[in-house]
C-alpha positions in Angstrom: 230.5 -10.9 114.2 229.7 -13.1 116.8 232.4 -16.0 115.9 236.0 -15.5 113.8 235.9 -19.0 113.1 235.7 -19.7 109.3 235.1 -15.7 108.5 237.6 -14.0 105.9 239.6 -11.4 107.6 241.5 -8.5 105.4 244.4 -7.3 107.3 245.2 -4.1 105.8 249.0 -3.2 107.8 249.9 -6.5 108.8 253.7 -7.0 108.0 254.5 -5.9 111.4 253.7 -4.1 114.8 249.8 -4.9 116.0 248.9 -6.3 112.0 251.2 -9.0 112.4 250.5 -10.0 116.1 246.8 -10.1 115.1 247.3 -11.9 112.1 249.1 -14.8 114.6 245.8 -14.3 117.0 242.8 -14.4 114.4 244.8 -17.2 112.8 244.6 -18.8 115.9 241.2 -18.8 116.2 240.2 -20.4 112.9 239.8 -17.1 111.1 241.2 -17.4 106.8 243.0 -14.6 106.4 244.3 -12.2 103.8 247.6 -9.9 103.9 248.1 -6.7 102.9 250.8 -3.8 102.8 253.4 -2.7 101.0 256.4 -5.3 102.1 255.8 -8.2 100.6 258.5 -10.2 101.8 257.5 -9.2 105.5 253.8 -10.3 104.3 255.4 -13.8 103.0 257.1 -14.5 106.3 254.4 -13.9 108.4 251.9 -16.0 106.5 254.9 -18.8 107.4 254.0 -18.6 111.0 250.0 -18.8 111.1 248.0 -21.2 111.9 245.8 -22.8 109.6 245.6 -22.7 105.9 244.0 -21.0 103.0 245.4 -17.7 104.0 246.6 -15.2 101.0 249.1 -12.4 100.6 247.5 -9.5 98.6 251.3 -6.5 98.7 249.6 -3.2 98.2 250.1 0.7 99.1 247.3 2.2 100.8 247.7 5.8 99.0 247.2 4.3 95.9 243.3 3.0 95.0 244.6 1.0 92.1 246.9 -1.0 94.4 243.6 -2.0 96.6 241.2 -2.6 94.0 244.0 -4.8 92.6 244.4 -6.4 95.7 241.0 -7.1 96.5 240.5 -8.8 93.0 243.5 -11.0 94.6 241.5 -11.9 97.6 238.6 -12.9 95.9 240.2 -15.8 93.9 240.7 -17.8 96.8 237.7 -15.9 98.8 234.1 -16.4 98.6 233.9 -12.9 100.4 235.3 -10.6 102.5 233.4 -11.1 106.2 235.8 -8.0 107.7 238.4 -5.5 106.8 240.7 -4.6 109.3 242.3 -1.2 107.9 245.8 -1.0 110.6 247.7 1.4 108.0 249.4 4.1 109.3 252.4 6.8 108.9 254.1 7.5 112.5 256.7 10.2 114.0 258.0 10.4 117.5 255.9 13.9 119.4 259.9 15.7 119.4 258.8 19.6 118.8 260.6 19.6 115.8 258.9 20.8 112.3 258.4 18.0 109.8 258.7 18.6 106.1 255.5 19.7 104.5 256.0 16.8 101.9 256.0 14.0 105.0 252.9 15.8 106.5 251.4 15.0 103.2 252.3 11.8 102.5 251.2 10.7 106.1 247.7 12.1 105.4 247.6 10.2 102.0 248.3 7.5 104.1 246.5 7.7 107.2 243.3 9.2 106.3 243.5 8.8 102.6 244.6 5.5 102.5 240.8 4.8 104.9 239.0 6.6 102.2 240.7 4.4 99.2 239.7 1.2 101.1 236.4 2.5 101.8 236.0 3.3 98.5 236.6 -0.5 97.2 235.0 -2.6 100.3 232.0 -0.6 100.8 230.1 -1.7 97.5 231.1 -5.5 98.1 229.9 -5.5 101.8 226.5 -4.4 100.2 226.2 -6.8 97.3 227.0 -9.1 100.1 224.5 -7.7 102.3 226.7 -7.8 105.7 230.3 -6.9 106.6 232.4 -5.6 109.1 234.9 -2.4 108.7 237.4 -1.4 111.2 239.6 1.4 111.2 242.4 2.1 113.8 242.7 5.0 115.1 244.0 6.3 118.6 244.0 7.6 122.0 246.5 10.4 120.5 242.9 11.2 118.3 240.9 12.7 121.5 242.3 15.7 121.8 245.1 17.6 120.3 248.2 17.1 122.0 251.5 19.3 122.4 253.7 18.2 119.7 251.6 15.9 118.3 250.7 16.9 114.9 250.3 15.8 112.0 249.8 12.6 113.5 246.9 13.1 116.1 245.1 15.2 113.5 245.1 12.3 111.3 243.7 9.8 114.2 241.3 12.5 115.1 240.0 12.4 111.6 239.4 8.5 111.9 237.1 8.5 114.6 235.5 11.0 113.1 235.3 9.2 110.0 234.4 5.8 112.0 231.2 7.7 113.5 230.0 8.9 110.4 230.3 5.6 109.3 228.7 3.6 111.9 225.5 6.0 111.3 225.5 5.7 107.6 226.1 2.0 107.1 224.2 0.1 110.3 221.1 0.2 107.9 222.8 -1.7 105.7 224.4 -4.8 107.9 227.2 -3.0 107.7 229.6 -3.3 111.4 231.8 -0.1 111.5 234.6 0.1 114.4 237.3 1.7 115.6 240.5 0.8 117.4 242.0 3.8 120.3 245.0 1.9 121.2 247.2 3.0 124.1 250.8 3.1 123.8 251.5 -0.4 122.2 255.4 -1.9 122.0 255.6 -2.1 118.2 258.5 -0.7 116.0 256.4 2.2 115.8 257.1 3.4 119.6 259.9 2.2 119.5 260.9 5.4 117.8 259.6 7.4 121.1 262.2 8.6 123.2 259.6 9.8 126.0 258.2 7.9 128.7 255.3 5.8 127.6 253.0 4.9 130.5 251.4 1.7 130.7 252.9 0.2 127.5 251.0 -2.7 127.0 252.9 -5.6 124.2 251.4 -6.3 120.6 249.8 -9.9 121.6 248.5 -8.2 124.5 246.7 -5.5 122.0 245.5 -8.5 119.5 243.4 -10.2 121.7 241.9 -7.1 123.0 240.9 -6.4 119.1 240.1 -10.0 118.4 237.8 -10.1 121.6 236.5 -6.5 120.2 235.3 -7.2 117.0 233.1 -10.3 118.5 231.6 -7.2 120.9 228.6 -5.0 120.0 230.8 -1.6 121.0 231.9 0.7 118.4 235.2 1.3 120.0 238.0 -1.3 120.9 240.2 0.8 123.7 242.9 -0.5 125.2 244.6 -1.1 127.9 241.7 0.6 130.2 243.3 2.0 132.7 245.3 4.4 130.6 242.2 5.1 127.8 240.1 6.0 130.7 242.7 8.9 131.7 242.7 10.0 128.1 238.9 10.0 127.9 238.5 12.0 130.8 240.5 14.7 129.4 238.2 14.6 126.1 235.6 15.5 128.8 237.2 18.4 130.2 236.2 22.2 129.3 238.7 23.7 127.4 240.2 25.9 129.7 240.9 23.3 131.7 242.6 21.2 129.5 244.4 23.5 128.4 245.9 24.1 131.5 246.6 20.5 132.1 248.1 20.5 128.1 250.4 23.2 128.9 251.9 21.4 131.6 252.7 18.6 129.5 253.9 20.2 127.3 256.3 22.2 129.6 
């Protein structure tokens, strides 16, 4: 995508957190826009507050494939096509030690990593009747390796990226963009449910341009901010002895 002017941008997760701060930004930059997750009233007061018109509000839940097909039937009354989806879904609990209910573990990866498949599932087809698109999925720095305390959640990120570079491989031949988003730690109401230092925090906005200036980029992966991704990509480097050294301390 070279320009977000005049391109139709699915936000799938936008009601709050990064979604809604680059909703504001891609709005900003001429971008029509359509809204989607499950709170439609949040979804109805952030459309309030863009810039621009001809933006839609599509409600839907991720785990449920009806829900998106519906949605994307939605879109494509006011739409012409769908230029990018931008897939920012996601189930989050704080890293405290503590054993989560099996039931929450599953309903995070119906979520997370099965909510990615069901919009796969639906966009893919269009992008290649279309014969171009863009798909971005969010993942995370917490995806690199497996930290202490950190499952379900970094399993799921780690399946993502995983995900996103099978993807990229599969799809290029068919004008098909595939991305992924490794952010940081990120101020959204998210983290705010951390109750651990966060180092190098960066705020929402902050995170939206670096996305929005991402998906004009040729790189598969939008990082962000650099100084700390570098750390975390360093450790995905490491032999495992050695990490595991360095995991063990952090954990302790």
């Amino acid at each position: 995508m070279d320009d977000i002017r005049g391109k139709h941008i699915w936000i799938i997760g936008a009601s709050s957190g990064i979604g809604a701060a680059l909703s504001k930004e891609l709005a900003s930059q001429g971008a029509k826009l359509a809204l989607s997750a499950r709170r439609q009233e949040k979804l109805e007061d952030l459309l309030k507050t863009l810039d621009g018109d001809g933006h839609v509000v599509a409600p839907l839940d991720v785990s449920e494939p009806k829900d998106i097909v519906s949605a994307q039937e939605d879109i494509l009354k006011t739409f012409s096509q769908i230029d990018s989806v931008i897939f920012l879904a996601a189930i989050y609990s704080p890293h405290s030690g503590e054993k989560k209910p099996l039931s929450f573990i599953h309903k995070m990866l119906d979520v997370n990593i099965g909510g990615a498949f069901n919009m796969i599932d639906v966009i893919e087809p269009q992008f290649e009747q279309q014969g171009h698109g863009q798909l971005v999925i969010c993942a995370s720095v917490a995806g690199y390796r497996g930290l202490p305390n950190g499952q379900p959640y970094c399993a799921t990120k780690a399946a993502l990226i995983n995900l996103g570079e099978s993807l990229r491989i599969e799809l290029e031949t068919k004008n098909i963009d595939v991305k992924i988003i490794s952010p940081g730690f990120v101020k959204t109401p998210l983290t705010d449910k951390n109750d651990f230092p966060m180092p190098m925090i960066i705020e929402a906005e902050d995170a939206a341009k670096a996305i929005a200036k991402g998906l004009k980029g040729r790189a598969f992966e939008i990082h962000f901010p650099k100084k700390f991704t570098l750390i975390m990509k360093f450790l995905r480097l490491l032999p495992n002895g050695i990490y595991f050294w360095i995991a063990r301390k952090m954990r302790s």
